[in-house]
C-alpha positions as a Python dict, from the first residue, in 0.01 Angstrom:
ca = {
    (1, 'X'): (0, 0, 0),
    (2, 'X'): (108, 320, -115),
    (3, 'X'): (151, 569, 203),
    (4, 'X'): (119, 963, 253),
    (5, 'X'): (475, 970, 340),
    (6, 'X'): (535, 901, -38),
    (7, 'X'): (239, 1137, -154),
    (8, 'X'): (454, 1423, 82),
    (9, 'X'): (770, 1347, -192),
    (10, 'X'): (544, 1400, -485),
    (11, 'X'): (275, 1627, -378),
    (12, 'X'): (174, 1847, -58),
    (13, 'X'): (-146, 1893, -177),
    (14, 'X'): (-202, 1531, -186),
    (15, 'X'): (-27, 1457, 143),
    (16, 'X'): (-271, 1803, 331),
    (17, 'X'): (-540, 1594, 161),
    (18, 'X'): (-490, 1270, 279),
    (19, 'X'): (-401, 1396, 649),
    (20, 'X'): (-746, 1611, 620),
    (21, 'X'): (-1005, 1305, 517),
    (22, 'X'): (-794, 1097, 813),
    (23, 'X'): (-876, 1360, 1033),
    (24, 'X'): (-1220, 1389, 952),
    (25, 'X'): (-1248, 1020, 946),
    (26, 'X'): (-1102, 987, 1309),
    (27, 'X'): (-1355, 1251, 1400),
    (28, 'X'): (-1640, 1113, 1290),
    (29, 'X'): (-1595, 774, 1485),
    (30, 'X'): (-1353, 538, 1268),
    (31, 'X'): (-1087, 390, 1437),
    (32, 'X'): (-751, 482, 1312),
    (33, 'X'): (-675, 233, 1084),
    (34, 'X'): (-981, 219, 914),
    (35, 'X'): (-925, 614, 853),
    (36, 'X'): (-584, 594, 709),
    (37, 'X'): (-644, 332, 487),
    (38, 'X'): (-941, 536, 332),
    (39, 'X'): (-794, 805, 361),
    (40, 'X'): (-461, 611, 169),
    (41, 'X'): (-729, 499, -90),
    (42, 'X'): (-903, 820, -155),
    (43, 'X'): (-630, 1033, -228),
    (44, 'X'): (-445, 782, -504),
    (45, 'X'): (-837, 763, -630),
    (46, 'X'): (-768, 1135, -660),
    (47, 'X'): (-443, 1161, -787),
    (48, 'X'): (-551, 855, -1092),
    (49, 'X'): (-873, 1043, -1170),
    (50, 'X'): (-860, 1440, -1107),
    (51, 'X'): (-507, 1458, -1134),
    (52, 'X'): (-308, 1667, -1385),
    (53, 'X'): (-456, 1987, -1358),
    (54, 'X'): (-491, 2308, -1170),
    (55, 'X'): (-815, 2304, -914),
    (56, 'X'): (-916, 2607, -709),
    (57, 'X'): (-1113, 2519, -384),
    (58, 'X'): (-1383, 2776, -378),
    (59, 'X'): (-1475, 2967, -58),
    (60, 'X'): (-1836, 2903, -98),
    (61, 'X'): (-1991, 2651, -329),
    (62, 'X'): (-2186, 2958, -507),
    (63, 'X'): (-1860, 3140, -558),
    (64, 'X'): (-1726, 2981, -907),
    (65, 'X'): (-1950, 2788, -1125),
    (66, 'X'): (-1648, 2601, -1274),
    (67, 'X'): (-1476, 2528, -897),
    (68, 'X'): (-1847, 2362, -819),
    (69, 'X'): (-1779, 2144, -1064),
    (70, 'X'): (-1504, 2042, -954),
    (71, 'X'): (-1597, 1947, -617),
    (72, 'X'): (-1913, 1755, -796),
    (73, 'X'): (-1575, 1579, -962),
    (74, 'X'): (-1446, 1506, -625),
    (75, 'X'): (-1724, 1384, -433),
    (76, 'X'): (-1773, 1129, -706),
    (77, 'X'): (-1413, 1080, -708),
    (78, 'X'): (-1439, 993, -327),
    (79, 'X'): (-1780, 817, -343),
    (80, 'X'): (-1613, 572, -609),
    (81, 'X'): (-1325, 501, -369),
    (82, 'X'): (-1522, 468, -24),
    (83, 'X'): (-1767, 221, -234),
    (84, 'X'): (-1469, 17, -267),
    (85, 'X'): (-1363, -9, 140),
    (86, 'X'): (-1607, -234, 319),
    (87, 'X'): (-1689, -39, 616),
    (88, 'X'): (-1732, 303, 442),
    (89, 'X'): (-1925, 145, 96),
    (90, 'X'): (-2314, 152, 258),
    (91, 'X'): (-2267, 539, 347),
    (92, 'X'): (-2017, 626, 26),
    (93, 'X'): (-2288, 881, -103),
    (94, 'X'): (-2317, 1057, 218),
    (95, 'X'): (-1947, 1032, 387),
    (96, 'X'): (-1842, 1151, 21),
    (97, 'X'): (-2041, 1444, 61),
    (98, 'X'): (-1915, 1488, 375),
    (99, 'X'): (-1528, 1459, 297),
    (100, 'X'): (-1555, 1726, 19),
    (101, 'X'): (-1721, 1988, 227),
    (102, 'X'): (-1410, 1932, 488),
    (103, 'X'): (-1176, 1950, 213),
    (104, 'X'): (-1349, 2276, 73),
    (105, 'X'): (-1357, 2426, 397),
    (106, 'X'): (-947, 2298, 493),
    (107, 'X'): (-873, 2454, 158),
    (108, 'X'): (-1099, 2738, 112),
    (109, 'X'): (-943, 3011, -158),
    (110, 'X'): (-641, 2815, -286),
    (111, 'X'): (-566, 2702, -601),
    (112, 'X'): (-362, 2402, -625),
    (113, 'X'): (-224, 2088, -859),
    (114, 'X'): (-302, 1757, -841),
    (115, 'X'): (-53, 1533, -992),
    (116, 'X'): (-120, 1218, -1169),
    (117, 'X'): (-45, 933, -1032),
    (118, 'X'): (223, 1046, -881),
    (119, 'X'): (253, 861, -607),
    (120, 'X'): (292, 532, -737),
    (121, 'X'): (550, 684, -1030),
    (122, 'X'): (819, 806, -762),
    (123, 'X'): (776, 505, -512),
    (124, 'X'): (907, 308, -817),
    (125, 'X'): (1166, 540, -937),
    (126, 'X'): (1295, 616, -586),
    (127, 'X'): (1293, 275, -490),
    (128, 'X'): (1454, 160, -856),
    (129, 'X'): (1716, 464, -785),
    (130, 'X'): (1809, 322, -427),
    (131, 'X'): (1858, -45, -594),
    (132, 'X'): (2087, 118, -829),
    (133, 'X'): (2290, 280, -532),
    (134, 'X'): (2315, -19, -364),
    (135, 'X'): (2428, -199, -686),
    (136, 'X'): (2723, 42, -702),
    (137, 'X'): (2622, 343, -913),
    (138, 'X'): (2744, 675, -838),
    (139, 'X'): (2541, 1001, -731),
    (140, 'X'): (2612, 1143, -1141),
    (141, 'X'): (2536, 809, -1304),
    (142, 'X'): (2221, 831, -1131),
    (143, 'X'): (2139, 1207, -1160),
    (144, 'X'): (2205, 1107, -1536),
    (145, 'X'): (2011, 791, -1589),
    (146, 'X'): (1687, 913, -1405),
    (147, 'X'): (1681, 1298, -1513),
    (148, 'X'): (1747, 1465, -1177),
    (149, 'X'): (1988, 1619, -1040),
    (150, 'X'): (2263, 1492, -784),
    (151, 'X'): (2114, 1670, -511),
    (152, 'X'): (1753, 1563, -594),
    (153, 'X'): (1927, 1204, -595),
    (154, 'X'): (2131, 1234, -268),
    (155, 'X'): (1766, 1324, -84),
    (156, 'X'): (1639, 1028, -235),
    (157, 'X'): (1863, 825, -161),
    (158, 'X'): (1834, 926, 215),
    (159, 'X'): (1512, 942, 223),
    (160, 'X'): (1499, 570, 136),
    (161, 'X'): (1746, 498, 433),
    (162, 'X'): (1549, 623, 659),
    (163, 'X'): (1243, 461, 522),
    (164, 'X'): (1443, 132, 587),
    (165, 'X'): (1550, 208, 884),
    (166, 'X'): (1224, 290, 1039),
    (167, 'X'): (1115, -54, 891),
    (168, 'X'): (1426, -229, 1074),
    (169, 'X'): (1358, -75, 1372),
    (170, 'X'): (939, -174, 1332),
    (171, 'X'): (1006, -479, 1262),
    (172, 'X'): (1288, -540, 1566),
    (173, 'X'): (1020, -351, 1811),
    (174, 'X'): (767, -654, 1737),
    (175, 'X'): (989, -951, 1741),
}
């Protein structure tokens, strides 16, 4: 499963998103888990289906016919998602509705980007990039293979070692 840590790499937007719906989720009664993992769900359903343009959250619905239309877009977006999650798929319709008002209100005024699916696209690269490392390629082979540049590649890379580390140190913790 895809985490927000990743979406943070690719996206704030997505990541502010995903925390938000978790939040609301929590709030309204589901227990943590179930909230992340819809929340996990939602925002890839967002980033594969709305993503690739500019958005602007409107202040009030009534405010900009063409920024109501894109939270019509997003509560679908969202109903399609929750319909696939067990718990949530009887009250999809409503919880959608729900979910989008939050996010209007969290939002309110800005204008952002949603990326497509680009959460899934830099898990691979970045973990592709830290095989690579680990296989022996330098910093500049890598900045040159993968179209970055050494210091976007040196974050990577450490963000990947820390990403295994906290997975050692989970994993140690429950053994």
């Amino acid at each position: 499963m895809i985490t927000r840590e990743g979406l943070y790499a690719t996206s704030d937007t997505l990541g502010a998103m995903g925390d938000a719906i978790e939040d609301f989720l929590t709030d309204a009664g589901y227990s943590q888990l179930q909230a992340s993992s819809a929340a996990n769900k939602i925002v890839l359903h967002i980033s594969d289906n709305l993503g690739g343009c500019q958005n602007y959250m409107p202040k009030e619905c009534e405010d900009a016919p063409k920024a109501t239309s894109f939270l019509h877009e997003l509560t679908g977006v969202i109903a399609q998602a929750l319909l696939t999650i067990q718990c949530f798929s009887a009250q999809a319709e409503i919880i959608s509705q729900e979910i989008t008002e939050h996010l209007r209100r969290v939002f309110k005024g800005n204008n952002f980007y949603i990326p497509n699916g680009a959460a899934r696209n830099s898990f691979d690269r970045n973990a592709r990039i830290f095989s690579d490392y680990k296989q022996g390629m330098t910093h500049r082979e890598l900045a040159r293979k993968y179209g970055n540049s050494i210091q976007w590649i040196y974050q990577i890379i450490a963000a990947e070692r820390k990403k295994n580390k906290e997975r050692r140190d989970m994993k140690q913790g429950q053994i």
